[in-house]
C-alpha positions as CSV (number, residue, x, y, z in Angstrom):
1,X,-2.8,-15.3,-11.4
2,X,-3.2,-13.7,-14.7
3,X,-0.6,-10.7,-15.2
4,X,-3.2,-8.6,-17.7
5,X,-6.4,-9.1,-15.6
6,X,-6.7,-9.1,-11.7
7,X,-10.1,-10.6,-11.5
8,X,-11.3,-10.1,-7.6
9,X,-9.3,-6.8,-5.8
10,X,-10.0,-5.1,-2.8
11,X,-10.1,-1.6,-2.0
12,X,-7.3,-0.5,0.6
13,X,-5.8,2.7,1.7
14,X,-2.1,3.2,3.1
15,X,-1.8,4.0,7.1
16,X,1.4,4.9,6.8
17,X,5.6,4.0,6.5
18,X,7.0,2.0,9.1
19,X,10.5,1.2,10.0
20,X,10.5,-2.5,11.9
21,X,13.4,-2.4,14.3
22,X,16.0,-5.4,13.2
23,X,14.8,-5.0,9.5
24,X,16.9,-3.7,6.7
25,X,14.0,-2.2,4.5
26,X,10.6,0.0,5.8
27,X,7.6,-1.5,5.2
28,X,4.4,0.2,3.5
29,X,1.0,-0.8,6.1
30,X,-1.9,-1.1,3.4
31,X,-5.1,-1.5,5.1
32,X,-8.6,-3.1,3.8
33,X,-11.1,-0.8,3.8
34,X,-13.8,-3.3,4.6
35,X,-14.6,-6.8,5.1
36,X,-12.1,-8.2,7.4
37,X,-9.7,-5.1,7.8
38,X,-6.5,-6.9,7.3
39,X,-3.2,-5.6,7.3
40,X,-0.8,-6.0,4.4
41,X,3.0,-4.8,5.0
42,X,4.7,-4.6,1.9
43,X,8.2,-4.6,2.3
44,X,9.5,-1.3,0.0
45,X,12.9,0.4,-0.5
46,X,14.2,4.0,1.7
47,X,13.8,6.1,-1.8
48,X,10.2,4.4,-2.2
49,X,10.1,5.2,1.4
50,X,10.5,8.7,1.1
51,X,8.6,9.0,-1.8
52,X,5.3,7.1,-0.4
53,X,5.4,9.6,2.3
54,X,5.9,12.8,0.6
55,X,3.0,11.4,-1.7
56,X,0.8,10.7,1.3
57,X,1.6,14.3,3.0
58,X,1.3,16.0,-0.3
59,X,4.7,17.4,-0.1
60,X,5.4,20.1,-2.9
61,X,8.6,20.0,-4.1
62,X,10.8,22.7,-5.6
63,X,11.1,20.6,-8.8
64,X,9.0,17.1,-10.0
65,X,9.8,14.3,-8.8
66,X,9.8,10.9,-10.3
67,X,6.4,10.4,-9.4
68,X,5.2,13.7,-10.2
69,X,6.8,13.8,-13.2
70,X,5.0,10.5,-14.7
71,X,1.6,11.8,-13.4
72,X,2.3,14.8,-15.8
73,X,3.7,13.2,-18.6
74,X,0.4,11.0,-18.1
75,X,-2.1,13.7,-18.3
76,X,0.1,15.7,-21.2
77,X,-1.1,12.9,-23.4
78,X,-4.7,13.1,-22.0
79,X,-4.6,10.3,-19.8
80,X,-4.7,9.5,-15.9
81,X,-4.4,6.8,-13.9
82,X,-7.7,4.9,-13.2
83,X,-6.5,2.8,-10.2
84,X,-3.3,0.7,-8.5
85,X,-3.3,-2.4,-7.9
86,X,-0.9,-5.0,-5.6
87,X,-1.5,-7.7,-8.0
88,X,0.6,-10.9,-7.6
89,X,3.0,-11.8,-4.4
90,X,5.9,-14.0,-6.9
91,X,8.4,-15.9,-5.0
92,X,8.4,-13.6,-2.4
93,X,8.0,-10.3,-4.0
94,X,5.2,-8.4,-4.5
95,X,4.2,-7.1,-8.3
96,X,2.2,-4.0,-8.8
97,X,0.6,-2.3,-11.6
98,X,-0.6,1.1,-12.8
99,X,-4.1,0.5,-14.5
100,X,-4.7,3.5,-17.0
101,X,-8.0,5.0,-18.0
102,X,-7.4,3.3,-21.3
103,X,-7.4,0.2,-19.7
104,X,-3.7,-0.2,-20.2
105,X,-1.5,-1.8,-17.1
106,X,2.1,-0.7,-16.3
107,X,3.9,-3.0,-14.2
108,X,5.3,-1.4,-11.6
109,X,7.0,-1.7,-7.9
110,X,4.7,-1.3,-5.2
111,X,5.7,1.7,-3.7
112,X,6.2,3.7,-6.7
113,X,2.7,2.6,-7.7
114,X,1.3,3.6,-4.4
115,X,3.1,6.9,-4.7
116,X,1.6,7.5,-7.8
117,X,-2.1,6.9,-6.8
118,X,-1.4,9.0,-4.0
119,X,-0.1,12.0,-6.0
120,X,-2.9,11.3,-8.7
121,X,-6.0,10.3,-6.7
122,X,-6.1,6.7,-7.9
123,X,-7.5,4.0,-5.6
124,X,-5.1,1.3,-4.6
125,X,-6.6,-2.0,-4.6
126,X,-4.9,-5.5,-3.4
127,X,-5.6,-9.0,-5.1
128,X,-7.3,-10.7,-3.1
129,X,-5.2,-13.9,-3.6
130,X,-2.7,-11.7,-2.1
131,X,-4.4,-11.2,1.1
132,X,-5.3,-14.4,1.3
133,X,-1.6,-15.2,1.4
134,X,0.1,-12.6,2.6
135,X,-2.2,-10.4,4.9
136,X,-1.5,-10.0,8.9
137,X,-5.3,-10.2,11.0
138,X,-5.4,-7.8,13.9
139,X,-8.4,-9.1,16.0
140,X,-9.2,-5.9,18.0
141,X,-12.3,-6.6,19.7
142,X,-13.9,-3.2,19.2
143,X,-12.9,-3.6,15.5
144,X,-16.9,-4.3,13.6
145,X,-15.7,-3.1,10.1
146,X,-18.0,0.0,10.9
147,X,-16.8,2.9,12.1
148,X,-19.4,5.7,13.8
149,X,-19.5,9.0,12.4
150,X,-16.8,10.9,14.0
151,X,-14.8,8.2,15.4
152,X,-12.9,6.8,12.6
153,X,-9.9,8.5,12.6
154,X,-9.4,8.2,16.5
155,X,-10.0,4.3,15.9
156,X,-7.3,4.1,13.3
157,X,-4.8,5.8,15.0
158,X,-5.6,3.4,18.2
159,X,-5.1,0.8,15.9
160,X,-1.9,2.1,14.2
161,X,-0.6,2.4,18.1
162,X,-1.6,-0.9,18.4
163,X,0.1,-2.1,15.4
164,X,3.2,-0.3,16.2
165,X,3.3,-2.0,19.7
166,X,3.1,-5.3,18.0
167,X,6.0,-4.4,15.7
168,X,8.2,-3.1,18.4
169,X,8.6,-6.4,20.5
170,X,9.0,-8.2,16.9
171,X,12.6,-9.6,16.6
172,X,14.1,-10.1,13.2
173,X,13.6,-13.7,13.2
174,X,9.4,-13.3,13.0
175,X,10.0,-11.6,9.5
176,X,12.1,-14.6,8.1
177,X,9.2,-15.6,6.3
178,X,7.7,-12.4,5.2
179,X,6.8,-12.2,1.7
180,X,10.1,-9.7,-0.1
181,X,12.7,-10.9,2.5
């Protein structure tokens, strides 16, 4: 896959930080937003942990963090981010990049790019030769892809339970070949 140019992505959103009992890192649970819903769990540092979720709960700090900080230096020369994207998945790890209005792509880790989308109101999009490869299906048989008005936040947080479950009888040895390990 091309570095500069991404050519098919899809949109995702992030559920949420998990910590995977017998694992040494948390993992970041990015979720497609349509077609077949899967699951991608991006293995991501405690700092990048920390910060993904203070991005995602839209906690103020007293001064700017790293994140906040490059969101501002961004807009002080008139520019924002236009969207992140999980690009590549390269012997193992995954590659990330910032995608400015200008067109201009910033490599950069996963969770830090993640954080900054959150903080700035980009969209995060995965490649979707990384699904392809790297993505966990959930077959929930209530899952259609459509969720009734009303109802969609109840049915992800069933699903996030769900999820969870699944992660909590998982014993280090089912994450030997996870892509970042």
């Amino acid at each position: 896959m091309s570095e500069s140019v991404v050519s098919f992505v899809v949109p995702v959103y992030l559920h949420g930080v998990v910590t995977v009992p017998g694992r040494q890192s948390p993992v970041m649970l990015l979720r497609e937003i349509g077609g077949e819903r899967r699951w991608l769990a991006v293995p991501i540092t405690e700092s990048d942990a920390e910060t993904v979720e203070s991005a995602r709960k839209r906690i103020q700090h007293p001064r700017p963090s790293t994140v906040e900080l490059l969101g501002s230096l961004l807009a002080g020369f008139g520019h924002q981010v236009d969207r992140v994207q999980v690009t590549d998945l390269r012997e193992d790890i995954f590659q990330a990049q910032l995608v400015l209005d200008t067109g201009a792509r910033i490599p950069a880790h996963p969770g830090d790019a993640v954080a900054v989308g959150l903080r700035t109101g980009a969209p995060v999009e995965v490649a979707d030769t990384v699904l392809d490869v790297a993505a966990v299906r959930l077959n929930l048989a209530e899952d259609t892809g459509r969720d009734p008005a009303g109802a969609e936040e109840e049915d992800e947080e069933r699903q996030i339970a769900e999820f969870r479950a699944l992660l909590e009888h998982a014993v280090p040895a089912d994450f030997d070949d996870l892509p970042g390990r």
